[in-house]
BALOZA-512538 format. One line per field, with one value per residue: residue in three letters; residue number from 1; x, y, z of N, C-alpha, C in turn. Coordinates in nm, 3 decimals. Layout:
# BALOZA-512538
rest (ala/...)
nr (NUM/...)
n.x (X/...)
n.y (Y/...)
n.z (Z/...)
ca.x (X/...)
ca.y (Y/...)
ca.z (Z/...)
c.x (X/...)
c.y (Y/...)
c.z (Z/...)
# end
This chain:
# BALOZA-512538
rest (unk/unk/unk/unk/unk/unk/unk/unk/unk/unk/unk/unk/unk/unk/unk/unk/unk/unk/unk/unk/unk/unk/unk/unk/unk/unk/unk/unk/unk/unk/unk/unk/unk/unk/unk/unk/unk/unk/unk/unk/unk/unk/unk/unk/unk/unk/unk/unk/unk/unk/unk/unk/unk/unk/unk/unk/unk/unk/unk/unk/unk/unk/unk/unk/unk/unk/unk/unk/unk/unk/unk/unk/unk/unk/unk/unk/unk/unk/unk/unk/unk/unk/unk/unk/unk/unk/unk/unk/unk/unk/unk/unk/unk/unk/unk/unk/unk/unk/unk/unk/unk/unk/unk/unk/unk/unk/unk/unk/unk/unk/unk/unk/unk/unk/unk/unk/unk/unk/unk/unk/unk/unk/unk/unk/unk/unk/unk/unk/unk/unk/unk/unk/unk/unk/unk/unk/unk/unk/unk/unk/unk/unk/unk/unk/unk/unk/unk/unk/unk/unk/unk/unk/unk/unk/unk/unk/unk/unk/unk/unk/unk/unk/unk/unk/unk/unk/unk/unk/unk/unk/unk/unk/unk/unk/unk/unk/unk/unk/unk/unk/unk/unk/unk/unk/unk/unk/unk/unk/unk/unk/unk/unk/unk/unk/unk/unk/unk/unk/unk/unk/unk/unk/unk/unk/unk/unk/unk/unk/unk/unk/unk/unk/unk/unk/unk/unk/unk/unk/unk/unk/unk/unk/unk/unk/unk/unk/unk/unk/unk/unk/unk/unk/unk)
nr (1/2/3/4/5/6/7/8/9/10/11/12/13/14/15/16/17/18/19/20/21/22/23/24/25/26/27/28/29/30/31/32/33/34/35/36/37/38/39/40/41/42/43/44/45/46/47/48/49/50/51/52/53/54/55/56/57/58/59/60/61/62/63/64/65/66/67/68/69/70/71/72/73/74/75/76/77/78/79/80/81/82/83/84/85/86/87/88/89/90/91/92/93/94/95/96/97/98/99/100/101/102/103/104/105/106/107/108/109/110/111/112/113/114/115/116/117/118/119/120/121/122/123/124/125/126/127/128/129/130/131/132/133/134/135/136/137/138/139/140/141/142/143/144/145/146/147/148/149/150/151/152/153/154/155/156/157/158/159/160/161/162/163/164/165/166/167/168/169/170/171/172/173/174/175/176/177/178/179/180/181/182/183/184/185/186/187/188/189/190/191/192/193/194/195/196/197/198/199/200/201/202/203/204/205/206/207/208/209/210/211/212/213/214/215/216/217/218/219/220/221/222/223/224/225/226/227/228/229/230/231/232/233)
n.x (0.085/0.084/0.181/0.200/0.207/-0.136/-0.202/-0.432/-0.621/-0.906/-0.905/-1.211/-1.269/-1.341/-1.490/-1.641/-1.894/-2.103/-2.061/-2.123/-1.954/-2.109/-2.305/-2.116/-1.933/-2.074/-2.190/-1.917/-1.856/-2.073/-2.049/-1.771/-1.819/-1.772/-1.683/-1.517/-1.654/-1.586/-1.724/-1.525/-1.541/-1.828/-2.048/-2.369/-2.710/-2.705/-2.508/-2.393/-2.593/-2.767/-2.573/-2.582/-2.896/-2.852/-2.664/-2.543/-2.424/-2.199/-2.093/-1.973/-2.140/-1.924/-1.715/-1.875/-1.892/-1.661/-1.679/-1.827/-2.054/-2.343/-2.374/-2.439/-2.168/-1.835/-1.604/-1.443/-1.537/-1.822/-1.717/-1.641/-1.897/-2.005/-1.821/-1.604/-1.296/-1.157/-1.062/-0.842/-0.631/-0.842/-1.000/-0.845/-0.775/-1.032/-1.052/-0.817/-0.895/-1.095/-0.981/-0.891/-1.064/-1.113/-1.019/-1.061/-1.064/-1.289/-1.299/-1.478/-1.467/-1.486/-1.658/-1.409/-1.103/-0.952/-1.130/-1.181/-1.033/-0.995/-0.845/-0.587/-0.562/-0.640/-0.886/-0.717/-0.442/-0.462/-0.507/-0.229/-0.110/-0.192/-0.113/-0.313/-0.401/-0.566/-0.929/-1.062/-1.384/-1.515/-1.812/-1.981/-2.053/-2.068/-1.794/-1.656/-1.388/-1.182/-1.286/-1.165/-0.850/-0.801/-0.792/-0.640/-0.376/-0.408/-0.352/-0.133/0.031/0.014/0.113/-0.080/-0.134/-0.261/-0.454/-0.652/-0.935/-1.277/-1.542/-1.888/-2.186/-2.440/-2.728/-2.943/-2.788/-2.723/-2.530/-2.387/-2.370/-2.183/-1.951/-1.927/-1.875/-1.713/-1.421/-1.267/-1.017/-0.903/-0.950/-0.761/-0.486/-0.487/-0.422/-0.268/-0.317/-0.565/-0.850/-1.042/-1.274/-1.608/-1.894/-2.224/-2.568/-2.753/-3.086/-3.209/-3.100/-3.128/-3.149/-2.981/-2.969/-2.952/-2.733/-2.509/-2.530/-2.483/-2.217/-2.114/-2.146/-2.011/-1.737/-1.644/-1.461/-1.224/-1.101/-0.973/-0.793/-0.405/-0.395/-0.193/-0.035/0.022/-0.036/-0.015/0.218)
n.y (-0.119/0.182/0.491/0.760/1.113/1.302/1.537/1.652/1.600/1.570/1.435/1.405/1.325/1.275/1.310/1.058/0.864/1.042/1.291/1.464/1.433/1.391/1.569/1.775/1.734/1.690/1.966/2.105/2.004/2.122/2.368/2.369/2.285/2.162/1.816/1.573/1.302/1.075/0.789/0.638/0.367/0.167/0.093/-0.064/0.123/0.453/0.720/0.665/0.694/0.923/1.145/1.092/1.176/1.446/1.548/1.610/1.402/1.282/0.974/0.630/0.360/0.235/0.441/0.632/0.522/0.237/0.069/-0.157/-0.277/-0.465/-0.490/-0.277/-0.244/-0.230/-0.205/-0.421/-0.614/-0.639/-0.698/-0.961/-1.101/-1.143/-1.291/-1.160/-0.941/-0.651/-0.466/-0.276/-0.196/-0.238/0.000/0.215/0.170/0.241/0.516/0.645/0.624/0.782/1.035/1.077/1.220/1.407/1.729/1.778/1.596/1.493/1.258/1.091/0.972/0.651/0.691/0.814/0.922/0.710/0.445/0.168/0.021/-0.197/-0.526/-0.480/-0.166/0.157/0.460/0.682/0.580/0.487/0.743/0.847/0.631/0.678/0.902/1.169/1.475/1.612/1.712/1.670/1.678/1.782/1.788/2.037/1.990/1.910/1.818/1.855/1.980/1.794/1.608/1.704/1.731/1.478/1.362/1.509/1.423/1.157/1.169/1.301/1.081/0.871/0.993/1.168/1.401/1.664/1.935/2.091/2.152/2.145/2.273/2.176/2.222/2.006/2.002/2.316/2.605/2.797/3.095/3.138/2.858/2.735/2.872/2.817/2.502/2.486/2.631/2.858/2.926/2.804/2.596/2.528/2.643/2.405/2.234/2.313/2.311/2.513/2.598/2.569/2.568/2.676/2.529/2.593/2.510/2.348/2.357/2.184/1.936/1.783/1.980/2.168/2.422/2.576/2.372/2.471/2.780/2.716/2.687/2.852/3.063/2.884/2.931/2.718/2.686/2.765/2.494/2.387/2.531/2.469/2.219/2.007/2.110/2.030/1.996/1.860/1.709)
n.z (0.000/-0.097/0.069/0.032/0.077/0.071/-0.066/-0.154/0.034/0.279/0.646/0.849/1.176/1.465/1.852/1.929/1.843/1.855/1.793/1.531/1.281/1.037/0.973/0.965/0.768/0.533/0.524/0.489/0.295/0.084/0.111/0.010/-0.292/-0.632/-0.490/-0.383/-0.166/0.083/0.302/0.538/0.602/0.708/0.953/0.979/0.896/0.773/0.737/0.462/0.331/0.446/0.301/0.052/0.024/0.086/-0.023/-0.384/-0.561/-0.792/-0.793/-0.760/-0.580/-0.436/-0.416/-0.250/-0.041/0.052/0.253/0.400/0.625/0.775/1.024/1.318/1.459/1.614/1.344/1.269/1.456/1.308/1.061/1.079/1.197/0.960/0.831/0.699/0.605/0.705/0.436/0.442/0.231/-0.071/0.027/-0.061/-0.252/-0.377/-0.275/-0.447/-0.726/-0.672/-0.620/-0.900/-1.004/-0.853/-0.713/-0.469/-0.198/0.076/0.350/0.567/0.886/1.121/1.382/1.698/1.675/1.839/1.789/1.645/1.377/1.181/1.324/1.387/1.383/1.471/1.361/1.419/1.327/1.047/0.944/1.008/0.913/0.620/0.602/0.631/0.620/0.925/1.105/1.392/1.531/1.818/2.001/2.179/2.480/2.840/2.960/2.670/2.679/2.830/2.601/2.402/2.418/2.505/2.241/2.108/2.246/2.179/1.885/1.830/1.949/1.763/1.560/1.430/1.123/1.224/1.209/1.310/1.536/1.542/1.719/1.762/1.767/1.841/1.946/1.994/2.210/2.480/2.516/2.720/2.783/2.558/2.618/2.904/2.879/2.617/2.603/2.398/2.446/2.663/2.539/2.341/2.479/2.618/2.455/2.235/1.978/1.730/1.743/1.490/1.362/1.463/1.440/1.447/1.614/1.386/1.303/1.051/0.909/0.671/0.509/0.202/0.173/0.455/0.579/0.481/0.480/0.769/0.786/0.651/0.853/1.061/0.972/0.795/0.603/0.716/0.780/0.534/0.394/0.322/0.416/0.457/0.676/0.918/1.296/1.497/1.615)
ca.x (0.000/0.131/0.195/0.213/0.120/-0.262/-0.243/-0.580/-0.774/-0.878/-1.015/-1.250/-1.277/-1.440/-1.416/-1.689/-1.978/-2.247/-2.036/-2.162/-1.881/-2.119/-2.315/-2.013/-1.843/-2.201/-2.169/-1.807/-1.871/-2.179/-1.923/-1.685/-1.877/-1.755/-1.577/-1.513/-1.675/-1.589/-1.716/-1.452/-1.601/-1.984/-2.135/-2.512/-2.726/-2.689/-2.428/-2.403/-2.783/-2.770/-2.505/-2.717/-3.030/-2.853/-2.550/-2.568/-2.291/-2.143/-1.972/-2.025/-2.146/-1.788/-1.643/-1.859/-1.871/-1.589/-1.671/-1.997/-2.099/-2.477/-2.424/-2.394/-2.066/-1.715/-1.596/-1.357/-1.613/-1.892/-1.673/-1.626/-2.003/-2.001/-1.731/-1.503/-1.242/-1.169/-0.992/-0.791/-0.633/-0.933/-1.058/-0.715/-0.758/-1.112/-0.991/-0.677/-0.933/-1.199/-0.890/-0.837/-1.171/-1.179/-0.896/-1.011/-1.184/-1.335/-1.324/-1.539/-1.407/-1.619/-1.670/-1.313/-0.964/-0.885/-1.215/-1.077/-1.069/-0.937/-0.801/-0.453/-0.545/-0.751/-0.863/-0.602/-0.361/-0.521/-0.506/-0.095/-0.037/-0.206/-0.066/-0.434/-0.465/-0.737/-0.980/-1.142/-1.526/-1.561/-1.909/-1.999/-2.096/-1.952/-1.662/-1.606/-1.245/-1.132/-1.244/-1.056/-0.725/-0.749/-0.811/-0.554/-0.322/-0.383/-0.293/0.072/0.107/0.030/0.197/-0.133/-0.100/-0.373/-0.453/-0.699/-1.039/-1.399/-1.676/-2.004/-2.309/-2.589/-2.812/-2.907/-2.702/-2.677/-2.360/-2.342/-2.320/-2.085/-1.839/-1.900/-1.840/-1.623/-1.386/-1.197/-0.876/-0.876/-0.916/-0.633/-0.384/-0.406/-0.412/-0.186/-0.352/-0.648/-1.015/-1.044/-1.457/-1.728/-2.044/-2.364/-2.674/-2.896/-3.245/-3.244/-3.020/-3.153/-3.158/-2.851/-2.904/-2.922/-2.655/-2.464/-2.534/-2.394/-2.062/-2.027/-2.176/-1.919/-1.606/-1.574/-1.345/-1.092/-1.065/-0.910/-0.600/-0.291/-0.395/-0.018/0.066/-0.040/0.029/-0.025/0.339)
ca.y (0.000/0.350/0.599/0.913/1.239/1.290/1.713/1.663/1.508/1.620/1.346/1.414/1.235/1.319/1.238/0.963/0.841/1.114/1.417/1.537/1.498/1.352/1.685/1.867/1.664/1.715/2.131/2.147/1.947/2.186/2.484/2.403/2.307/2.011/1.782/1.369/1.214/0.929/0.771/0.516/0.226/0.218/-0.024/-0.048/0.222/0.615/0.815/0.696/0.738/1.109/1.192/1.044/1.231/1.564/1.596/1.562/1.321/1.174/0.895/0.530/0.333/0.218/0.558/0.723/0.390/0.127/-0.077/-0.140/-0.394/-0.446/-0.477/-0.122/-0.285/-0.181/-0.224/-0.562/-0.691/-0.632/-0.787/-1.074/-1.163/-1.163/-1.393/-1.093/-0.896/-0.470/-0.449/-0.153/-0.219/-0.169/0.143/0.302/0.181/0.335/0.641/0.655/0.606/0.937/1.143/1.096/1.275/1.546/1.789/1.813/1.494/1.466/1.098/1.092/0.812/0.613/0.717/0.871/0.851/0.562/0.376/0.050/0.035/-0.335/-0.541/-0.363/-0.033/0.254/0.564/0.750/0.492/0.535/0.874/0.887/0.569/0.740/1.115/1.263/1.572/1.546/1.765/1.653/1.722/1.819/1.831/2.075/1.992/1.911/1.678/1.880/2.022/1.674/1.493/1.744/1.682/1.302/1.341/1.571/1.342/1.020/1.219/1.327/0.988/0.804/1.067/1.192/1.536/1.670/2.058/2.161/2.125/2.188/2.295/2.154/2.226/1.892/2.049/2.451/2.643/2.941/3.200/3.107/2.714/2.794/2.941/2.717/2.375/2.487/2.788/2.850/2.979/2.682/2.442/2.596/2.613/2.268/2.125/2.361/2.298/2.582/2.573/2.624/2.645/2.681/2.498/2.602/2.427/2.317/2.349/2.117/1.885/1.730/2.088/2.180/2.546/2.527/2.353/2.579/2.867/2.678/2.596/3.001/3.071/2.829/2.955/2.598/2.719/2.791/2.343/2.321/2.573/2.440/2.082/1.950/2.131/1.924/2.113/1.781/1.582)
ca.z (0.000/-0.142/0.193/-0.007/0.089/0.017/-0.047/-0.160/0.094/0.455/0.695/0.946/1.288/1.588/1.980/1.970/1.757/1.872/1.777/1.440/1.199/0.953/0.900/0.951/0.668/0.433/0.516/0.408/0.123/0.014/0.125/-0.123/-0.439/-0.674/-0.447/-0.349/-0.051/0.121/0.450/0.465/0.685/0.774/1.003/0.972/0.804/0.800/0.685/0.346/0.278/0.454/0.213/-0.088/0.021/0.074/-0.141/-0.532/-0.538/-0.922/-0.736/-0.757/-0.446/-0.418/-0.395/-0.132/0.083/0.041/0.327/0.476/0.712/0.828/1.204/1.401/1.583/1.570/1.190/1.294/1.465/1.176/0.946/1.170/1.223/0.844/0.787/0.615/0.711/0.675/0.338/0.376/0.062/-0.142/0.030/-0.068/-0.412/-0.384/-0.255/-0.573/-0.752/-0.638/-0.607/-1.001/-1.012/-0.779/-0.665/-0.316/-0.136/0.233/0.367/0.718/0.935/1.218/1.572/1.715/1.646/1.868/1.713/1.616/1.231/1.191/1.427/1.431/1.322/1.444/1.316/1.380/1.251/0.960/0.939/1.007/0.827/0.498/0.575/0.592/0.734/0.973/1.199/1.503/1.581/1.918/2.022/2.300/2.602/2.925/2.886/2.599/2.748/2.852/2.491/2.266/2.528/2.470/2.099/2.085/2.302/2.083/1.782/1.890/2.025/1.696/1.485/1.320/1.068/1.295/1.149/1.420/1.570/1.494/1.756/1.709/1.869/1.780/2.015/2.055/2.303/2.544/2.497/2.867/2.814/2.443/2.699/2.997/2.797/2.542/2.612/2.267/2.484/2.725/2.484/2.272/2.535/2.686/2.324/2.135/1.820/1.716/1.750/1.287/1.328/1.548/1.398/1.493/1.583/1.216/1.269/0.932/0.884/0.520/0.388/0.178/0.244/0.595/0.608/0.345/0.558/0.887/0.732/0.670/1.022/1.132/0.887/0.825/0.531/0.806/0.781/0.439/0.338/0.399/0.474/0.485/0.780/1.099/1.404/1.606/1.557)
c.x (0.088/0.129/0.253/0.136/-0.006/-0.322/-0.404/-0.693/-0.778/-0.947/-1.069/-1.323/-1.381/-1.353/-1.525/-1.814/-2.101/-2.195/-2.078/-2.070/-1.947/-2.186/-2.232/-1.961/-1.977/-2.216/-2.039/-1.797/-1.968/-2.135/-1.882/-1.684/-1.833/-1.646/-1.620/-1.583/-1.681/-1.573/-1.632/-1.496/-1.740/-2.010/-2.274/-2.540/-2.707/-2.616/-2.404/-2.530/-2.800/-2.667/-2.513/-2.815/-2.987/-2.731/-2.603/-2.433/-2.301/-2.019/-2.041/-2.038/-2.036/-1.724/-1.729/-1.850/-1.772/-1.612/-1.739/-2.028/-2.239/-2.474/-2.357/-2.328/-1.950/-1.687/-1.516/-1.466/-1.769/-1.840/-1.641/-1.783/-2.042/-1.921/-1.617/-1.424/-1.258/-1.065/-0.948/-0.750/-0.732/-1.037/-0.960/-0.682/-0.880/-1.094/-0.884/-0.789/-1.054/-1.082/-0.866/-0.933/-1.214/-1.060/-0.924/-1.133/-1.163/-1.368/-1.341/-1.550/-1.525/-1.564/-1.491/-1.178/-0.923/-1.017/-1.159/-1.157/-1.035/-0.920/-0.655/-0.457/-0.695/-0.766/-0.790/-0.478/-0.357/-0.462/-0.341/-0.034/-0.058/-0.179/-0.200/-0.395/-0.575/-0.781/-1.046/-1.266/-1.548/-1.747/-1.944/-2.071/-2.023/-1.906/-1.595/-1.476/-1.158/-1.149/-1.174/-0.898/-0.691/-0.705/-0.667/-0.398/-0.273/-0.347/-0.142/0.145/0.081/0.097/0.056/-0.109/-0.242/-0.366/-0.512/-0.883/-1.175/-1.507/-1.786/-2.116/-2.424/-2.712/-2.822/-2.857/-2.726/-2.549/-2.311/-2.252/-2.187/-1.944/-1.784/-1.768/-1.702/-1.538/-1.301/-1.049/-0.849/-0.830/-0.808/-0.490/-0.357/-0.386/-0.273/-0.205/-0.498/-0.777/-1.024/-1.181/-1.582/-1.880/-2.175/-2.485/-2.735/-3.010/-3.303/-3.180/-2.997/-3.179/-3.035/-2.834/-2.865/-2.802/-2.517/-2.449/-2.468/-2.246/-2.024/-2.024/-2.046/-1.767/-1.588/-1.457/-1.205/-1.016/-0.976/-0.815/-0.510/-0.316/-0.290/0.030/0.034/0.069/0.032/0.072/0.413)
c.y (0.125/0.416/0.708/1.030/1.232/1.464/1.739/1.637/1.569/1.507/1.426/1.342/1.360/1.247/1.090/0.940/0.934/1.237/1.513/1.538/1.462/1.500/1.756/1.828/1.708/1.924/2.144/2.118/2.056/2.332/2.508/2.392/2.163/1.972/1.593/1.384/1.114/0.869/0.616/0.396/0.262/0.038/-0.003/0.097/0.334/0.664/0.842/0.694/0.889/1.180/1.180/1.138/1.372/1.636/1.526/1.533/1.252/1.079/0.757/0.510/0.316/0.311/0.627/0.593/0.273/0.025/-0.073/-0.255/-0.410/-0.429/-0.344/-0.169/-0.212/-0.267/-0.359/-0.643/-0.728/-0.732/-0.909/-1.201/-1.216/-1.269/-1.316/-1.025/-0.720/-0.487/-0.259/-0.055/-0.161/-0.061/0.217/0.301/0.285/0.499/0.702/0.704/0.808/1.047/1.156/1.175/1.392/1.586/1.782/1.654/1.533/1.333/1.161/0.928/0.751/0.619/0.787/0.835/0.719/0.489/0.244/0.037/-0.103/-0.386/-0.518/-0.244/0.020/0.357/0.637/0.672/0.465/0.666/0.895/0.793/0.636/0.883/1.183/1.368/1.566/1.661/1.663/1.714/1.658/1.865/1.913/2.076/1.929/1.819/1.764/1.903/1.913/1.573/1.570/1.708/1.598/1.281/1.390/1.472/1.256/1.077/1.263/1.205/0.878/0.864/1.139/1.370/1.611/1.859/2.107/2.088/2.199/2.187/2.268/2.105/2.105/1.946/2.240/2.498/2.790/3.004/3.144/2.922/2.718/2.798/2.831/2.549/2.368/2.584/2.752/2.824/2.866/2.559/2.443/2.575/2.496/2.222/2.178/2.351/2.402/2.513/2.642/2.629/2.607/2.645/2.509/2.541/2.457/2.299/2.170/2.042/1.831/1.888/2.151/2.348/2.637/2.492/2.410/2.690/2.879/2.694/2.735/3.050/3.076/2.859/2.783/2.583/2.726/2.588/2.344/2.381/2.529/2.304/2.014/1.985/2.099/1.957/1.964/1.666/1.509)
c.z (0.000/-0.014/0.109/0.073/-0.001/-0.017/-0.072/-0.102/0.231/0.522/0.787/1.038/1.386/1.737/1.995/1.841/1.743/1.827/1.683/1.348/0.999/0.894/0.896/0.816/0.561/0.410/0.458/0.300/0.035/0.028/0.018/-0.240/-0.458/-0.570/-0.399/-0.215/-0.024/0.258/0.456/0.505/0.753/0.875/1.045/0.894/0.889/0.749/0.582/0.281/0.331/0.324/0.074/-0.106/0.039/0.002/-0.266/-0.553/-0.663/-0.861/-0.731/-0.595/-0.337/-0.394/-0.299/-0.027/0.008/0.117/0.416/0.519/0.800/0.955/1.236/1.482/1.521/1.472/1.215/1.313/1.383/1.046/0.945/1.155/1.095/0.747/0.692/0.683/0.644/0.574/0.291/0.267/-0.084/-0.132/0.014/-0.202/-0.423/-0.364/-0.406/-0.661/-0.775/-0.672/-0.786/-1.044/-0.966/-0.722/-0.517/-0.298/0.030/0.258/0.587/0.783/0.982/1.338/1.547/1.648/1.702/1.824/1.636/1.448/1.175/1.338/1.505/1.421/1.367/1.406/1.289/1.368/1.103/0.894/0.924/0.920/0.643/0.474/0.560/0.686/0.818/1.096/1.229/1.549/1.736/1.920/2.146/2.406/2.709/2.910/2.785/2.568/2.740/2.707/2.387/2.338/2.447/2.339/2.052/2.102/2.213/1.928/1.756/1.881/1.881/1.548/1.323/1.270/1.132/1.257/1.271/1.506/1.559/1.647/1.738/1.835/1.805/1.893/2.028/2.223/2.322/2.487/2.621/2.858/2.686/2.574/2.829/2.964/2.721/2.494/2.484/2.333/2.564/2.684/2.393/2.347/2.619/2.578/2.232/1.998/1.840/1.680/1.600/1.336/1.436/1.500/1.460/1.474/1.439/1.279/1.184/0.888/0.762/0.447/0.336/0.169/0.369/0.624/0.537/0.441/0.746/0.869/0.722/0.755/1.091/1.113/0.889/0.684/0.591/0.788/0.653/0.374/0.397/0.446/0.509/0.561/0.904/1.204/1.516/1.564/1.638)
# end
């Protein structure tokens, strides 16, 4: 398997499975106009049927999903109950593949960085073994402080190109709780890597101007210049 630099691609992770990086990943995509998507490992339905029903996606099934497994378990063990295993391999051809198609792609992992993606490899193993750049979707609420840390943490410690972190409200919010939960400056200086966008609650989640209008809200443009330079090494 090729380990090149990927200048074209950004991943985005999260701290856990509830965080939001799938509409986050569906707003930046509808942000930046023509571009690849690819959720790289699904287990059970959702993500690649939201991204069907609200992006206008020219991509075979194979290119926005490579590797899909019916049971909602961790992706090893999905592929297990099935009698198959996680063919990295051919989501990296899939990926080669999108990238010959689109200058910029977004590939949205599953659940966090440590998220076990095989049975040697998780997310962010992934992520450093293929050189992605990658933001982190922080969701805010309390804990919030303590799961960008960890995220942050396990990114150093597996050598991922980690650019920065994303804010995201899945629920509406006070200014009071915003601040409480998730101070920008706090979470900045224990992490040392920058808070790039502040996503604000959607109302609408299946509407692509809604979510169009979040993504500028949020500057979630701040996620994709400069992808090659990962502040988390």
């Amino acid at each position: 398997m090729t380990l090149s630099p990927l200048g074209q691609c950004l991943f985005i992770s999260a701290s856990d499975t509830s965080a939001g990086k799938t509409v986050v990943t569906a707003a930046l995509a509808l942000l930046m106009g023509k571009v690849g998507v690819m959720k790289l490992v699904q287990a059970g339905a959702g993500d690649r049927e939201y991204y069907q029903q609200v992006l206008a996606l020219d991509q075979t099934p194979a290119e926005l999903n490579p590797l899909y497994f019916s049971a909602p378990l961790a992706p090893p063990l999905a592929a297990q109950r099935e009698g198959r295993t996680v063919d990295l391999a051919q989501a990296w051809q899939n990926l080669t593949q999108l990238r010959q198609r689109y200058t910029q792609v977004l590939i949205e992992g599953a659940g966090g960085l440590g998220s076990p993606v095989t049975w040697e490899w998780t997310t962010a193993d992934v992520c450093a073994q293929w050189r992605l750049a990658t933001v982190v979707v922080i969701p805010v609420r309390l804990g919030a402080i303590g799961q960008a840390v960890a995220q942050v943490a396990l990114a150093r410690q597996v050598g991922v190109l980690l650019r920065g972190l994303i804010l995201n409200e899945p629920q509406p919010l006070t200014p009071e709780q915003r601040q409480d939960w998730a101070p920008v400056g706090l979470i900045q200086q224990l992490t040392g890597v920058p808070v790039l966008a502040q996503f604000p609650h959607v109302t609408n989640i299946t509407d692509p101007e809604c979510l169009k209008q979040a993504a500028q809200a949020g500057e979630l443009s701040r996620c994709w210049p400069q992808v090659l330079s990962g502040t988390a090494r």
